[in-house]
N, C-alpha and C positions, 0 to 999 in steps of 0.2 A: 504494500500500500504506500501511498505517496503522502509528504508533508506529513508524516506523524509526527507529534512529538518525539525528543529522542530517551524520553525513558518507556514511551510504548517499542522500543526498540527488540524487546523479546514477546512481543506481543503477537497471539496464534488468531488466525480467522478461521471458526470453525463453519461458520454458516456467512454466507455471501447472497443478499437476494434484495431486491427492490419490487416494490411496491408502488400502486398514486392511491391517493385516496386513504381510508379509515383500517384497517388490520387488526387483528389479533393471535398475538403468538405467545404458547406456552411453551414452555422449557423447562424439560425435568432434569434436575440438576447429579451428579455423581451422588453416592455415600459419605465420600471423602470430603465435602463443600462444607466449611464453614458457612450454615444459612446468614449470621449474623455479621457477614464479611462480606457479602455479595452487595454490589453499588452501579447503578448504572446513572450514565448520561446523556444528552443527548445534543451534538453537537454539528453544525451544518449537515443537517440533515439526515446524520448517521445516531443511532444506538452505537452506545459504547457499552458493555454490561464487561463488570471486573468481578473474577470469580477466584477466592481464595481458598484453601485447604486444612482444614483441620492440621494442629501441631505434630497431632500424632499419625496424619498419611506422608507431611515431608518426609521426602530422604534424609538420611542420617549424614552428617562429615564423620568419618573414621580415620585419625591421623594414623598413618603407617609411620615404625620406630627402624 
């Protein structure tokens, strides 16, 4: 995608579609979704939805000795 910001810079499209007019779209979310960390926006004319993970589905850092 073009002109993102550069901290959407690891940012995934999972869904790409356009619409005119009124819609309605649900979205079932993973097991792993912090429900109380999910934030959407809506900006020139795009939906932004940001979807975060529960502490305990991140991956772990394991330093190697």
């Amino acid at each position: 995608p073009e002109n993102l910001p550069e901290d959407d810079d690891k940012a995934t499209v999972h869904i790409n579609e356009r619409f005119g007019g009124r819609f309605r779209r649900v979205v079932t979310l993973a097991d792993d979704v912090d429900p109380n960390s999910v934030s959407a926006d809506y900006r020139d004319g795009v939906l932004h939805i940001h979807v975060k993970r529960h502490e305990s589905a991140q991956p772990r850092r394991i330093t190697v000795q």
